[in-house]
Backbone as CSV, one residue per row, in Angstrom:
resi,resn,N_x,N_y,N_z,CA_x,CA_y,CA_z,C_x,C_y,C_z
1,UNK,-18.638,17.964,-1.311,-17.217,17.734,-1.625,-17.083,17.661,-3.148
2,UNK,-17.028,18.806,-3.722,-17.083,18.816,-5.497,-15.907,17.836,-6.058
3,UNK,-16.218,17.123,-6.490,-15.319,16.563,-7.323,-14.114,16.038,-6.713
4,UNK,-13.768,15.538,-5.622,-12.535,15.199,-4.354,-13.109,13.743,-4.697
5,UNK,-12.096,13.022,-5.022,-12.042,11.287,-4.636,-11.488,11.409,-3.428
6,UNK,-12.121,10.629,-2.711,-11.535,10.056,-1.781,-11.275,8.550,-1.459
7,UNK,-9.793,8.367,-1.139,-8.968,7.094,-0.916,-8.744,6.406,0.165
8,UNK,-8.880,5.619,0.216,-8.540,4.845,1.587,-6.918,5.222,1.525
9,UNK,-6.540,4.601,3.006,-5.047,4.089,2.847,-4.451,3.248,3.814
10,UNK,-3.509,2.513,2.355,-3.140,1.120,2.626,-1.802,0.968,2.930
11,UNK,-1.352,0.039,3.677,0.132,-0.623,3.526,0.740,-1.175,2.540
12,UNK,1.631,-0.283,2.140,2.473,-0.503,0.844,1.146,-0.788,-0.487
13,UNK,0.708,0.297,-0.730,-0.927,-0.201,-1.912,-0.488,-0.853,-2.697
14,UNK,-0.831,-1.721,-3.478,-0.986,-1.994,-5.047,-0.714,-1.418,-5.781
15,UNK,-0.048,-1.726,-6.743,0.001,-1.276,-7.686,-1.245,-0.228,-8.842
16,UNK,-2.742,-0.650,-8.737,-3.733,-0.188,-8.889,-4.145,0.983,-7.916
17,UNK,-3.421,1.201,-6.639,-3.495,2.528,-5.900,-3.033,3.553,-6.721
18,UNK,-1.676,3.064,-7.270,-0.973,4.366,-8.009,-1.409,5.124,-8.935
19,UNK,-1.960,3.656,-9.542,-2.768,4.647,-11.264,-3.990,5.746,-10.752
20,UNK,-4.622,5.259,-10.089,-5.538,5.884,-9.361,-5.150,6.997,-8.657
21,UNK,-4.132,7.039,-8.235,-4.039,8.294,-7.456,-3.342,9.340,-8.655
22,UNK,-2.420,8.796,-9.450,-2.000,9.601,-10.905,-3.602,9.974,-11.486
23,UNK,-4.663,9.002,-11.278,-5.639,9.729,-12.419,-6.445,10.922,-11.532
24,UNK,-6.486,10.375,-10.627,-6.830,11.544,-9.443,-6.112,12.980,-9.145
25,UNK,-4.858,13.160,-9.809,-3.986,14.015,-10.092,-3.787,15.284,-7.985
26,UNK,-3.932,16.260,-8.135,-4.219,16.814,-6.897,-5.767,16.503,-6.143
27,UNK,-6.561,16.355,-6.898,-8.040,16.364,-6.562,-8.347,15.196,-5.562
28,UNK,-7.748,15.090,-4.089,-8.136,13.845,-3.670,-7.900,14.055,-2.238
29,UNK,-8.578,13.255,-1.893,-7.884,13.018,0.083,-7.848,11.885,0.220
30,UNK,-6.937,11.393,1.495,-7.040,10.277,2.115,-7.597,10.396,3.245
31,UNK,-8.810,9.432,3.396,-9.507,8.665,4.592,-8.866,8.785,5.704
32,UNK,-8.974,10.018,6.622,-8.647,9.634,8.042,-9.591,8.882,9.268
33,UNK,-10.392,9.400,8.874,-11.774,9.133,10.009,-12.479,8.326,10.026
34,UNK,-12.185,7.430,8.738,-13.189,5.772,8.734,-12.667,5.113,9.492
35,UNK,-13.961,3.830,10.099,-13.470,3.014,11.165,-12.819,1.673,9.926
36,UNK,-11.715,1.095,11.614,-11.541,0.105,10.195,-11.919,-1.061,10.083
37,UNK,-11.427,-0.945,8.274,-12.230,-2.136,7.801,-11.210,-3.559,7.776
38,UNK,-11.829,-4.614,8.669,-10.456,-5.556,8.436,-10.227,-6.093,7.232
39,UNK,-9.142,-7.314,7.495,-9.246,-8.214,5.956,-8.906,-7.216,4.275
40,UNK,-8.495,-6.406,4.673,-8.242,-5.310,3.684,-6.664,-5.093,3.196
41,UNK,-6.754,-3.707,2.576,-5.227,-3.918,2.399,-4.537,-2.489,3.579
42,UNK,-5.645,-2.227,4.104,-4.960,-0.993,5.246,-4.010,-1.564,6.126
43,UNK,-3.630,-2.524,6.395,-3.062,-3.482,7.143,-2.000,-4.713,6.256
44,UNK,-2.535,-4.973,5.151,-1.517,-5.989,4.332,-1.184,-5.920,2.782
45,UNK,-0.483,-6.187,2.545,0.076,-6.260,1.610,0.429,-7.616,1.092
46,UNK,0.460,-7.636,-0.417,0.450,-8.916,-1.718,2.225,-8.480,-2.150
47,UNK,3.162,-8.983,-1.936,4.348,-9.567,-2.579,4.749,-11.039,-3.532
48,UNK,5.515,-11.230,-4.463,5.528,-12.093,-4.858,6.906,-12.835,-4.508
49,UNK,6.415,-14.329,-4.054,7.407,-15.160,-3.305,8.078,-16.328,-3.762
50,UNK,8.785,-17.016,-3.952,8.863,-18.291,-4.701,7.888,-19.369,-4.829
51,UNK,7.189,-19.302,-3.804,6.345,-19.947,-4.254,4.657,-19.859,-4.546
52,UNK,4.441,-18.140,-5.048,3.525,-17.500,-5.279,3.425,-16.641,-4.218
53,UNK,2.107,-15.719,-4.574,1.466,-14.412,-3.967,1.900,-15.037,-2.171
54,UNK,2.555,-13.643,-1.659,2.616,-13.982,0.005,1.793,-12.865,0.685
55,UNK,1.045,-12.732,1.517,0.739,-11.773,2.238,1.534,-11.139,3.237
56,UNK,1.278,-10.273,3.692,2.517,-9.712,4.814,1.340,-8.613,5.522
57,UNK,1.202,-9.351,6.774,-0.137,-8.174,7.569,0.620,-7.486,8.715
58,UNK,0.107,-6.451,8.796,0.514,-5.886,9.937,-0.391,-5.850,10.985
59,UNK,0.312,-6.975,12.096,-0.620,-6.602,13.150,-1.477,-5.660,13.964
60,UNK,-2.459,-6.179,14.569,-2.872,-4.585,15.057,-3.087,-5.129,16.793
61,UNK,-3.313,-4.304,17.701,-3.263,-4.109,19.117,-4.886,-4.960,19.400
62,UNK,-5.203,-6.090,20.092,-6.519,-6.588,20.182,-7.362,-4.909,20.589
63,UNK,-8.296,-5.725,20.324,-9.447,-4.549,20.912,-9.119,-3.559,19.488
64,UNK,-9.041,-3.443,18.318,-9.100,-2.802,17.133,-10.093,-3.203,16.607
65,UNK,-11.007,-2.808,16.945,-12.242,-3.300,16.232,-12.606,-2.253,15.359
66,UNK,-13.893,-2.804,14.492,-14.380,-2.329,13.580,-14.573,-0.643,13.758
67,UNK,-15.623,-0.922,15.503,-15.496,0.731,15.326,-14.309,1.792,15.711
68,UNK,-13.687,1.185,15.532,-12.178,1.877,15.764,-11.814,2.966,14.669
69,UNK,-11.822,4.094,15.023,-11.541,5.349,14.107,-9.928,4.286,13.347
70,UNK,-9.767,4.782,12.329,-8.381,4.340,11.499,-7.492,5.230,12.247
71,UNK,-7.483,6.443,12.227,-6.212,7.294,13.161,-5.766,6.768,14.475
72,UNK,-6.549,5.721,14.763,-6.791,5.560,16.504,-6.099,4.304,16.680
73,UNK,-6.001,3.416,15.550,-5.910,2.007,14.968,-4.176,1.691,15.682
74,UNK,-3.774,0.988,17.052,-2.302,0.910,17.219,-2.013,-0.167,16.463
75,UNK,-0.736,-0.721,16.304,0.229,-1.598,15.701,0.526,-2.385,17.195
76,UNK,0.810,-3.694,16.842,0.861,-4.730,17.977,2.395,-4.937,17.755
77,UNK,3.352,-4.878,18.592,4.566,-5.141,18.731,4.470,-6.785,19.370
78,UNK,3.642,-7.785,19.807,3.588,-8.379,20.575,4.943,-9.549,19.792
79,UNK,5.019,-9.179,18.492,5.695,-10.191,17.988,6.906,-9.774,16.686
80,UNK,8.010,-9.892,16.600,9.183,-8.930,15.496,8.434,-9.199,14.286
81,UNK,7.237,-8.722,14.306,6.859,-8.633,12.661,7.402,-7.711,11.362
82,UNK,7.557,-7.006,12.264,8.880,-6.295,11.002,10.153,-6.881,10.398
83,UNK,10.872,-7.502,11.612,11.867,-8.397,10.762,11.216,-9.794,9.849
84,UNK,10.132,-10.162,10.337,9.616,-11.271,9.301,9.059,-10.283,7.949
85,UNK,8.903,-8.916,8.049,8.862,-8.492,6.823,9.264,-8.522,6.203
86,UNK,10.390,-7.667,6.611,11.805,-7.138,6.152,12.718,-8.711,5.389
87,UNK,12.614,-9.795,6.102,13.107,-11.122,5.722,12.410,-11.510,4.826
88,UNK,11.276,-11.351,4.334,10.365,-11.305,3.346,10.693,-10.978,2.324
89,UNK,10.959,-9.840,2.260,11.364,-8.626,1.218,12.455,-8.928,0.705
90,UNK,13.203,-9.247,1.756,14.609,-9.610,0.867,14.770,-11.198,0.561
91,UNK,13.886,-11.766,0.832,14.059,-13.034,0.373,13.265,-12.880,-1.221
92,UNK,12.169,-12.113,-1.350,11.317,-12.100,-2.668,12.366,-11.313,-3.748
93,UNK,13.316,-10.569,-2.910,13.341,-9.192,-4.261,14.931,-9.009,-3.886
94,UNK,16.022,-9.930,-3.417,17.199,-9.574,-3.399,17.656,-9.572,-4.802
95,UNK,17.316,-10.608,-5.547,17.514,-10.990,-7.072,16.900,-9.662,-8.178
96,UNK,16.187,-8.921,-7.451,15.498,-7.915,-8.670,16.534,-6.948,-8.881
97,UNK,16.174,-6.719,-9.847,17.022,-5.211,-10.434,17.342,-3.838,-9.452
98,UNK,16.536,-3.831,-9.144,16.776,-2.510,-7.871,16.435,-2.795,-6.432
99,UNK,16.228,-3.494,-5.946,16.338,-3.711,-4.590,17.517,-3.482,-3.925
100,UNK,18.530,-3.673,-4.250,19.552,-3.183,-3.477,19.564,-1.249,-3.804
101,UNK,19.078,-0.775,-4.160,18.686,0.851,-4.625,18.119,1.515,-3.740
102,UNK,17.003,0.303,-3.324,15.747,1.264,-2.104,16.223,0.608,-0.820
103,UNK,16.835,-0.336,-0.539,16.896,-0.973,0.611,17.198,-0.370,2.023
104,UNK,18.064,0.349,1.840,18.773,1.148,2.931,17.552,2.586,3.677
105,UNK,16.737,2.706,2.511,15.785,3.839,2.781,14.944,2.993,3.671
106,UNK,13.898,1.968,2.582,13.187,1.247,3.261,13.494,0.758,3.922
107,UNK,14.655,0.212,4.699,14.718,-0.748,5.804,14.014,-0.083,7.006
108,UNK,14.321,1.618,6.931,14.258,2.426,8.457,12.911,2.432,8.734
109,UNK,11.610,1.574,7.472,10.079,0.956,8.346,10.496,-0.353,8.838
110,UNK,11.200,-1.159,8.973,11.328,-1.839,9.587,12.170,-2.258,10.815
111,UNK,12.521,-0.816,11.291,14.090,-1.033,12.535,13.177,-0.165,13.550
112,UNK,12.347,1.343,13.018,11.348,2.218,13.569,10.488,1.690,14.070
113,UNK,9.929,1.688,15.014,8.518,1.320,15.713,7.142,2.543,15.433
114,UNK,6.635,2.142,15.032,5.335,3.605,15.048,3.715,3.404,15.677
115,UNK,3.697,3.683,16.870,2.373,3.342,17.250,1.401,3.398,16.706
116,UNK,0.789,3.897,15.683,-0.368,3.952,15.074,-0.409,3.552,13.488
117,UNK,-1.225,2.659,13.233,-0.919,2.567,11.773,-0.966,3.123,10.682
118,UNK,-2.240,4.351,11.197,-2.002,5.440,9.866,-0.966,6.301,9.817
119,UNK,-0.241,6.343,10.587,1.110,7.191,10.745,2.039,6.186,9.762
120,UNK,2.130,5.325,9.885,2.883,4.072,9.819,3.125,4.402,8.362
121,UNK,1.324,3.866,7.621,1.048,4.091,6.311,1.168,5.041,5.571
122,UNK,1.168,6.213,6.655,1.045,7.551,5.423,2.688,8.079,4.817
123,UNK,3.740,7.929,6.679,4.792,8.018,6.233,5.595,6.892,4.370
124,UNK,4.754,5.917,4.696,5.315,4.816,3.793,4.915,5.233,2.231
125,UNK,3.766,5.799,2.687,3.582,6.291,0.968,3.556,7.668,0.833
126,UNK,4.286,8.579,1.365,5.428,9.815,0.869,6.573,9.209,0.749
127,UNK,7.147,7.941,1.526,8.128,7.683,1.174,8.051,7.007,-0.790
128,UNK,6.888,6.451,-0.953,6.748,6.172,-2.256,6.419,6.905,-3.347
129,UNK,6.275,7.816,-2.985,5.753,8.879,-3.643,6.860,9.596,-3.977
130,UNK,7.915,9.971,-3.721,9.016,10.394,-3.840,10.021,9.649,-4.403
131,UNK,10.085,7.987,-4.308,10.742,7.049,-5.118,9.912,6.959,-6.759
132,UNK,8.502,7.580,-6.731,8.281,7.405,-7.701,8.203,8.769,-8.713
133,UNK,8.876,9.781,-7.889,7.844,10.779,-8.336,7.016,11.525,-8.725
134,UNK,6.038,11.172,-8.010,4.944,11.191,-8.425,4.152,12.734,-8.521
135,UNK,5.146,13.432,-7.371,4.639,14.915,-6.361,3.831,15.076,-6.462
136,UNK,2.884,14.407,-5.806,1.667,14.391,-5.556,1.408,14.810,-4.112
137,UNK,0.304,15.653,-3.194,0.305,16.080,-1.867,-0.750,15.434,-1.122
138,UNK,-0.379,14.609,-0.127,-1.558,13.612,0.641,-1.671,14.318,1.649
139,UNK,-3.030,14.781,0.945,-4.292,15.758,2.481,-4.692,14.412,2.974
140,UNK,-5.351,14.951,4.129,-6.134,13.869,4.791,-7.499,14.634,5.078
141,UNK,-8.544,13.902,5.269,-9.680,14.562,5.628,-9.915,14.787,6.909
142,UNK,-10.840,15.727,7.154,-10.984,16.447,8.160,-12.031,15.985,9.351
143,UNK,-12.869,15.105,8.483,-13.972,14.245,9.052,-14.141,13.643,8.431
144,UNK,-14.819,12.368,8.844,-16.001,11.472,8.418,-17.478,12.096,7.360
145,UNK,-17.361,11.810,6.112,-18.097,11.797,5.001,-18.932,10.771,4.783
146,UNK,-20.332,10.459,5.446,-20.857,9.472,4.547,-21.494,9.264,3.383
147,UNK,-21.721,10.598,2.749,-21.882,11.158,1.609,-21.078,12.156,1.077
148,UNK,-20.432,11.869,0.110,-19.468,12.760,-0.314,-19.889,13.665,-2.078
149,UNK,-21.273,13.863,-1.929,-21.812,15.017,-3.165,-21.092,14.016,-4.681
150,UNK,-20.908,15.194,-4.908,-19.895,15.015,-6.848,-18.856,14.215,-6.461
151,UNK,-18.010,13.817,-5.283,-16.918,13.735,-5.255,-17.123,11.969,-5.243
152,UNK,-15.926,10.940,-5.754,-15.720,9.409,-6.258,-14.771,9.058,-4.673
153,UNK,-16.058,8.184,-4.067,-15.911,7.499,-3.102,-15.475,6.323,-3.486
154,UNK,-13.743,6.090,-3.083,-12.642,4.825,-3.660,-12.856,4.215,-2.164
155,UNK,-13.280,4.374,-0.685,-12.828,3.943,0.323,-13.150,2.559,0.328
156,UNK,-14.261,1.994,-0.287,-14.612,0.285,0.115,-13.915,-0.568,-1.602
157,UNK,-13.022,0.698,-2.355,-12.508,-0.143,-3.533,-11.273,-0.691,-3.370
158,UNK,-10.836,-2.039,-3.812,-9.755,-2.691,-4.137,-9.479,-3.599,-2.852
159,UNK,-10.225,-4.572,-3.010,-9.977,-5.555,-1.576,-9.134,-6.964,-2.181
160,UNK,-8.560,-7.202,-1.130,-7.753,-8.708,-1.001,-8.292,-9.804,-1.682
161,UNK,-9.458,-9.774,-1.353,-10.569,-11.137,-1.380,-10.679,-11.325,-2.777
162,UNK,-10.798,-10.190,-3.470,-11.350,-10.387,-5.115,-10.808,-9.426,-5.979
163,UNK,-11.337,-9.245,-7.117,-10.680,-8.643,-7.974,-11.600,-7.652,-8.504
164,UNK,-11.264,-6.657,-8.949,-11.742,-5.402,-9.421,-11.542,-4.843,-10.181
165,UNK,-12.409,-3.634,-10.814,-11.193,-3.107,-12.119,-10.469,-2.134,-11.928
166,UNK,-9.837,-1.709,-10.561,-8.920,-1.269,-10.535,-7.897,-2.236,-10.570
167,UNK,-7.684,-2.715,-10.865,-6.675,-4.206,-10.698,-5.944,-3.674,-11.937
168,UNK,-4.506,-3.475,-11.993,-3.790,-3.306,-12.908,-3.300,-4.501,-13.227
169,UNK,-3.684,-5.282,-14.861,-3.035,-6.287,-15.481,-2.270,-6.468,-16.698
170,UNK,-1.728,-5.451,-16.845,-0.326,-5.083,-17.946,0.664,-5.623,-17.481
171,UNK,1.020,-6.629,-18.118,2.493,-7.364,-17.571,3.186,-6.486,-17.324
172,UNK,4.395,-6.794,-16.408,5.691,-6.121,-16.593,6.995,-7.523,-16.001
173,UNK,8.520,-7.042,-15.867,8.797,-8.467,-15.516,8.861,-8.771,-14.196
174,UNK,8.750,-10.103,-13.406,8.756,-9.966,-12.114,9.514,-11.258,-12.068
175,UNK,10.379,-11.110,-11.012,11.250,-12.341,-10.829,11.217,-13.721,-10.942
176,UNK,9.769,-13.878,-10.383,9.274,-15.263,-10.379,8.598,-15.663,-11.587
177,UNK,7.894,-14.994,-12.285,7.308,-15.289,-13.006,7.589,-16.507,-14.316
178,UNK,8.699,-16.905,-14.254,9.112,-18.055,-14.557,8.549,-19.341,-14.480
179,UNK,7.924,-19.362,-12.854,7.265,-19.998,-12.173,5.771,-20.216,-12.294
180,UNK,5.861,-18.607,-11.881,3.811,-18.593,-11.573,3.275,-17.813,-11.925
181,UNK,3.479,-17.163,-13.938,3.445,-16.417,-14.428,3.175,-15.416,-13.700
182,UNK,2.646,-14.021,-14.634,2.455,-12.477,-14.111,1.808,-12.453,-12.875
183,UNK,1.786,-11.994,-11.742,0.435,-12.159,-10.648,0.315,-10.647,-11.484
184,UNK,-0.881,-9.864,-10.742,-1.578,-8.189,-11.383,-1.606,-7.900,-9.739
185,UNK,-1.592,-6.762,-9.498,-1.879,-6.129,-8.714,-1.303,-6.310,-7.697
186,UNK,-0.034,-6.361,-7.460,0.770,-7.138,-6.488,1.218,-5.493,-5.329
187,UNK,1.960,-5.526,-4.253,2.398,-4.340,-3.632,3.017,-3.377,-4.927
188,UNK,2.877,-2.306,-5.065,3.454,-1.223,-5.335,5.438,-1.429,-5.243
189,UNK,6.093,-1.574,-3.838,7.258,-2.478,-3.802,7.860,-3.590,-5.053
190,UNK,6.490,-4.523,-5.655,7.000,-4.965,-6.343,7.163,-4.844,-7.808
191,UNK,6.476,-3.734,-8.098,6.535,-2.643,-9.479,8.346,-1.955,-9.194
192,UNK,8.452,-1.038,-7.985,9.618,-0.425,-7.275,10.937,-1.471,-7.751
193,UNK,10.939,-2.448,-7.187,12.151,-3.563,-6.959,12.337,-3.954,-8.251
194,UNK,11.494,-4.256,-9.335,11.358,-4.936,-10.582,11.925,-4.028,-11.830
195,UNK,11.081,-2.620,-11.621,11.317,-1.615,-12.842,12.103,-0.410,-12.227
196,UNK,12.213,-0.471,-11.223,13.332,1.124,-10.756,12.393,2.205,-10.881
197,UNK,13.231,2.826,-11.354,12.777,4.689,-12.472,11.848,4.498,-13.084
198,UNK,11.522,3.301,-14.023,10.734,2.859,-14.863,9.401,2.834,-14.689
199,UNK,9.142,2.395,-13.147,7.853,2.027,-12.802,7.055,3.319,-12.908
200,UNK,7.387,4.750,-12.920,6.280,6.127,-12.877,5.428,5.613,-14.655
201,UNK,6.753,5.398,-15.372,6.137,5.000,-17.091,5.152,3.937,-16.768
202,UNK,4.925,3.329,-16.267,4.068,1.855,-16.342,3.095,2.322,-15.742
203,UNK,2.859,3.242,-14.698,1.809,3.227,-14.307,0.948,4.397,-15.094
């Protein structure tokens, strides 16, 4: 695989997804065929809340285990986790500068049901990809790579738990931060809601 990074993919990424996929320019795929990995961000996402960093996971269907292909991976309806998103979202970011801008787009991941989560995810970031424009084209791979030659294996980079140097820590302003200064690396959403148009320059 000459020179192809390959990316995981996440729910609503980080902010540190983006730069990465800008430095990655066309040269890249996203991870269809890895099993998944929990505790990650393929499933959750970092927003900032009044009273600091909130997580927001998306459930998954029991029996999703590890060796569970990611394409294969369902979404658990067992409980309106979308409206506790969605109530999320607008409780963190009604006050930001552009949230009322994207709202009406983004709401339709949270009214939609989508059985599988990489469907879920991939739709969500063309939908970001286009708020940012980025025009960038998300291949997916064709198989499972456990060696991928020349090509920059990103799939086990940028986890929840800790910090990395993909971690983008260039301030920018964020609502709360009044509070609980800059967080870094927060959802992608909260670059979106904060800077508008602005956010393609920042990253």
């Amino acid at each position: 695989m000459h020179n192809t990074a390959i990316l995981p993919l996440f729910y609503l990424p980080p902010v540190g997804y983006f730069s990465l996929l800008q430095q990655a320019g066309q040269d890249f795929l996203i991870e269809k065929h890895e099993h998944l990995v929990k505790q990650t961000y393929r499933n959750r996402a970092s927003i900032y809340s009044p009273n600091g960093k909130l997580d927001l996971t998306v459930p998954l269907v029991k029996g999703a285990k590890t060796h569970t292909t990611m394409k294969d991976v369902k979404i658990s309806y067992d409980f309106n986790w979308q409206r506790l998103h969605w109530l999320s979202l607008e409780t963190c970011y009604r006050s930001s500068a552009y949230f009322e801008y994207y709202e009406d787009e983004l709401s339709v991941f949270y009214t939609n049901k989508f059985e599988y989560l990489f469907d879920y995810n991939i739709q969500l970031l063309e939908w970001l990809n286009k708020k940012l424009k980025l025009n960038i084209s998300l291949n997916t791979t064709t198989s499972y790579e456990t060696e991928i030659g020349e090509g920059i294996d990103f799939r086990m980079a940028m986890n929840p738990k800790k910090a990395d140097e993909l971690t983008c820590n260039k301030p920018y302003y964020q609502v709360f931060e009044d509070k609980h200064q800059f967080l870094p690396n927060l959802s992608i959403v909260d670059l979106l809601f904060n800077q508008g148009p602005q956010a393609r320059l920042y990253l």
